[in-house]
N, C-alpha and C positions, 0 to 999 in steps of 0.2 A: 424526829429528832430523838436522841437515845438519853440516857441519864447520865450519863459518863460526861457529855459535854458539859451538863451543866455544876458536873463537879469540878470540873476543868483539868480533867484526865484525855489525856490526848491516846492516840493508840501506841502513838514511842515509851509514853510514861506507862503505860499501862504494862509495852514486853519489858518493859525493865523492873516493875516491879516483880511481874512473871519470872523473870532469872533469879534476881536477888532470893525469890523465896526457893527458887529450884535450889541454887548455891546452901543454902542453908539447909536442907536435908540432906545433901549429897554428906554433911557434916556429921550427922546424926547418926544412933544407930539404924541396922536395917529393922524394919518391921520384924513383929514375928506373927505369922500366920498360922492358925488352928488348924490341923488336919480335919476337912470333912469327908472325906472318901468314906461311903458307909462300908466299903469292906474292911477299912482297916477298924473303924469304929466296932463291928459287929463280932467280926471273928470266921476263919473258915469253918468250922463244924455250925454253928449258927448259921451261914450261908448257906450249904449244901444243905442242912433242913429246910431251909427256906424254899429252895429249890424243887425240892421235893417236894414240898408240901400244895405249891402253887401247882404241879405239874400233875398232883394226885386229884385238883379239883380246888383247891380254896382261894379267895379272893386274894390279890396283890392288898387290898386296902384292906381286911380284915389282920392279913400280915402286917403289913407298917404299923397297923393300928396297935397290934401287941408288943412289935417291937419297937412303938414311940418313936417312928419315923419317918416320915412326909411320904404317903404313896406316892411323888412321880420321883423319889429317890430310888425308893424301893421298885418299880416301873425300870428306870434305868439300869441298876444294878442285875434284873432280872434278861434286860436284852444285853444286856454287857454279856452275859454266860450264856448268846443264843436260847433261850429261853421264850415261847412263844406266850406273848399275855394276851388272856383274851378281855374282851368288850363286854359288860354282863350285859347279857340278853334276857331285856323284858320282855316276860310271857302275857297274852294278849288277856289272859286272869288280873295279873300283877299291873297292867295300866288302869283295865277297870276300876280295880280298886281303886288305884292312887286317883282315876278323874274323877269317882264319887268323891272321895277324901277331899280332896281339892276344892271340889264345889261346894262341897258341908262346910268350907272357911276354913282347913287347914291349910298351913304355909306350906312352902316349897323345904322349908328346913325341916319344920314337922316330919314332912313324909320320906325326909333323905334318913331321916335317924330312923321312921320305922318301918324301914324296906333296908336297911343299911345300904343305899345307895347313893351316889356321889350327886351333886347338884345337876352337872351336865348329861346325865343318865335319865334324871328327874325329870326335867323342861325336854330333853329329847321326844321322851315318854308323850308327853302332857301335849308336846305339839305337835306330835304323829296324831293322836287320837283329835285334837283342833279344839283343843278347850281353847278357851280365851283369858289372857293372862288378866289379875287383876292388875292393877297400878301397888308400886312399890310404898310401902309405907313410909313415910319421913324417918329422916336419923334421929335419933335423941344424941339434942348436944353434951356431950361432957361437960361435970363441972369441974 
């Protein structure tokens, strides 16, 4: 039995109050909507460096990170202008590392900030070499 019956909303009552509110913004102004397109946000000369830069060798995520903008915008923006991004490829030094760090009690976050590697790069890593993950720490509630 659903909640609706016990308030004694029937499902006629229910499209009708569904019109009534539609009627009442058809009255309204329209919305106004923020451009998020990061190329209008950024600028064509800022773009084409970007381009260039990721093309010379640098990470997509070290780019977004400069220019304060979510790497999988910057990801998109980048195959939007055919633009091939690659996968960073961990060297089989770079896991060792991270699986001693790991097992010495560093977090998964720890080793994303000092490898500057993204989380899903991290646990790829960690679970090719077969470490064994620990159990997730509880949340701390907000006060």
């Amino acid at each position: 039995m659903s909640n609706n019956s016990e308030v004694g909303l029937t499902p006629e009552k229910l499209r009708g109050l569904a019109q009534q509110q539609g009627l009442r913004e058809t009255t309204s102004e329209p919305p106004v909507y923020q451009v998020h397109r990061l190329s209008a946000q950024l600028g064509a000369d800022q773009i084409d460096d970007i381009v260039r830069r990721h093309e010379a060798g640098e990470s997509a995520r070290s780019l977004a990170n400069e220019c304060s903008v979510a790497p999988s915008a910057l990801i998109r923006l980048l195959r939007e202008r055919n633009v091939v991004v690659r996968q960073h490829v961990v060297t089989s030094d770079q896991e060792e590392m991270m699986v001693r760090d790991y097992e010495a009690g560093m977090t998964t976050a720890e080793l994303e900030q000092k490898h500057q590697l993204s989380h899903s790069t991290v646990l790829r890593a960690l679970h090719r070499a077969g470490v064994e993950m620990r159990a997730k720490a509880p949340r701390r509630k907000s006060a």
